[in-house]
N, C-alpha and C positions, 0 to 999 in steps of 0.2 A: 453442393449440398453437404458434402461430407467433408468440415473442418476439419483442420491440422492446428494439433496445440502442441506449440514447442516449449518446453521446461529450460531453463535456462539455470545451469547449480553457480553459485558464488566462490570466483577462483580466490584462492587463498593462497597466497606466496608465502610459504616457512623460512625461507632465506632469513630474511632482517629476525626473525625469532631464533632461528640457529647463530647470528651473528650472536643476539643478546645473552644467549644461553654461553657461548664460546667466550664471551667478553666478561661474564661473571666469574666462571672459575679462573682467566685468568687472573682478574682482581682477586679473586680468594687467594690463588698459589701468593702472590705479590706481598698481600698483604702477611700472611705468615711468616715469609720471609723476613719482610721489611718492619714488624707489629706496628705498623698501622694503625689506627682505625679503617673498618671494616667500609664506612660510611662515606670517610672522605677520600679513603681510593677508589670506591664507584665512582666520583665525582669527575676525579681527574682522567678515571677510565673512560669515562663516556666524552671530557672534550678531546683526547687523545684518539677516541675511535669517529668525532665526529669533523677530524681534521685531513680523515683518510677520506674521499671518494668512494672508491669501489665501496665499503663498510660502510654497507645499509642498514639502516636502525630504522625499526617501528615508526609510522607517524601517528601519534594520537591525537585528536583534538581534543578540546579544554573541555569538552563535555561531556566524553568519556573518559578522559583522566579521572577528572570532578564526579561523575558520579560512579562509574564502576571499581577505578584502583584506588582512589586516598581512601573511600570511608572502610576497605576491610585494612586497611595500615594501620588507620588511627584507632578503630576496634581491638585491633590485635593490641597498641599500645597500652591502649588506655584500659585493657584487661589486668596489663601487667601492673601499672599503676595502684601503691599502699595507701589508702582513700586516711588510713588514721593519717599516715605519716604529714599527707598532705592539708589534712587539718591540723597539724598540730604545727608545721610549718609554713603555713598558707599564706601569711604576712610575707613572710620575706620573701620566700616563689615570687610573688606578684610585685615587690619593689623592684626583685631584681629582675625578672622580666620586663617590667615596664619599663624601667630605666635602661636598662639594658638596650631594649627595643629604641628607646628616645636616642639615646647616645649613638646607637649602630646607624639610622635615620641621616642623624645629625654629618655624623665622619665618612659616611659614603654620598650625601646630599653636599657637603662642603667640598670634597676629594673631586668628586666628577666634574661640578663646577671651577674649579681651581684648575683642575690635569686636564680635561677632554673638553673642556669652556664650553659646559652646559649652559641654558641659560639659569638660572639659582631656581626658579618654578620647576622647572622640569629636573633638575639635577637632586632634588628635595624630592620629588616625585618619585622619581629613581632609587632612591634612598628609601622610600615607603615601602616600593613593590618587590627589594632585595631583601629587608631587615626582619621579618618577624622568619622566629625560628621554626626550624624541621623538627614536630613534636617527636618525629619517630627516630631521626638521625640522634637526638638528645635523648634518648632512653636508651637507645643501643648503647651509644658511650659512657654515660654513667651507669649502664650495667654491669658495661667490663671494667669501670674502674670501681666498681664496689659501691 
């Protein structure tokens, strides 16, 4: 008669979050040293920590990436973003991202099939889901370049 209700709490391993945290200032120290961009030594930090075993990283799936971390990124960005400026040069932002986009497409859809003999559908493919830019990695660097 007299049930037994067990609670059960959600273990949470800080480890891979202590990895990520360790793994940031080291890219901070690096890139100081080195002036860097701030952006594309995270980059090479994280294939360099995801070459090591032991160095547990986070696993996110695409749909809490997608909805809980990119929209306060691009929030943040696009706070920092001069709405004059970018009407006033709006035309050419958009040629040269487009093209930009088309050409980067084009040189990694060609490259992959050429070097790793994709087959051209898929290597073109390949080329779509590499090439549009990191709105946030692109404002950080033309921040610090002026």
């Amino acid at each position: 008669m007299g049930g037994r209700v067990t609670v059960t709490l959600i273990e949470i391993s800080f480890g891979p979050i202590i990895n990520v945290l360790i793994l940031v200032v080291l890219v901070s120290i690096v890139t100081h040293f080195l002036r860097i961009p701030y952006t594309v030594a995270l980059i090479f930090g994280g294939l360099l920590a995801s070459l090591f075993s032991p160095f547990s990283l986070p696993q996110f799936s695409p749909e809490v990436f997608l909805t809980l971390l990119l929209p306060p990124l691009i929030f943040q960005a696009a706070t920092k973003v001069n709405l004059e400026d970018v009407r006033k040069d709006g035309v050419t932002i958009f040629s040269y991202a487009f093209v930009g986009t088309l050409l980067s497409i084009a040189l990694v859809g060609v490259f992959s099939h050429l070097v790793i003999d994709l087959n051209f559908f898929k290597a073109m493919l390949l080329g779509a889901n590499l090439s549009p830019t990191d709105a946030v990695a692109v404002i950080s660097i033309l921040k610090k370049l002026g």
